[in-house]
N, C-alpha and C positions, 0 to 999 in steps of 0.2 A: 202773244199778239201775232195774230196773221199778216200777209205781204196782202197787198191792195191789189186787186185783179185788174188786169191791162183794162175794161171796160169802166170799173171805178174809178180810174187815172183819166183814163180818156174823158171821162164823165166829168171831174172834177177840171182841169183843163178847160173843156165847154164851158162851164160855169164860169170861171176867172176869167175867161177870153171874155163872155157875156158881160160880167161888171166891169171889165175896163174899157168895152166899146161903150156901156152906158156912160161911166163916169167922162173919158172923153168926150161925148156927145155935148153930154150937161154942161161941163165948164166948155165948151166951145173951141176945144184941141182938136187938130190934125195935123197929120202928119208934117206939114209946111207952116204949121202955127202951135208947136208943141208946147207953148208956155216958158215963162220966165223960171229960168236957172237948167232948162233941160238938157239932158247932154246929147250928143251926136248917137243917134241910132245906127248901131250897126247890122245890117241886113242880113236874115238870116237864108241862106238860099232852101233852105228843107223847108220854110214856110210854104214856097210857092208849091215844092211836090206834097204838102200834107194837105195842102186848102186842093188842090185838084185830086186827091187822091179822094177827099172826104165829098166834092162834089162829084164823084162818081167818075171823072175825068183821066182813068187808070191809063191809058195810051200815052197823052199827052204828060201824065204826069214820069212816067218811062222817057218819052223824050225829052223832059226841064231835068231828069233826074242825070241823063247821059252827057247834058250839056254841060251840065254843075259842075261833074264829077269826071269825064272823058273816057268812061267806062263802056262797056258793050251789051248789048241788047240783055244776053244773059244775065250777069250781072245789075243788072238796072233793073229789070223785071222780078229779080230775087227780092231787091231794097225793097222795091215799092210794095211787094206781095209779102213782106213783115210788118210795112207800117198798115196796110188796112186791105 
């Protein structure tokens, strides 16, 4: 059995983020009307540098990623140049 290649992970991810925006949609969930019995979301901060890393947004995601983390230019430009 082979390991899944970072693009088949990433692939697969896409797909699962896709049906739980769907399914949210459908039953009429957001984030401030999460439905009955949900628990407390806790926020993940690498979300905001991987959603601006994936819309092309590499500077600013360097700057969310420094802010997170209180790390330095170098540093932060490494993170963000392994996730995409």
């Amino acid at each position: 059995m082979t390991d899944p290649s970072t693009a088949e992970l990433v692939a697969r991810i896409e797909a699962l983020e896709a049906q739980v925006t769907y399914l949210a949609h459908h039953l009429g969930l957001t984030p401030t009307n999460p439905g009955p019995g949900a628990a407390a979301a806790v926020a993940d901060p690498m979300a905001d540098v991987v959603s601006l890393v994936r819309t092309g947004k590499k500077i600013e995601a360097i700057k969310r990623y420094r802010e997170i983390y209180g790390v330095g230019l170098k540093e932060a430009k490494t993170a963000v140049d392994r996730i995409g």
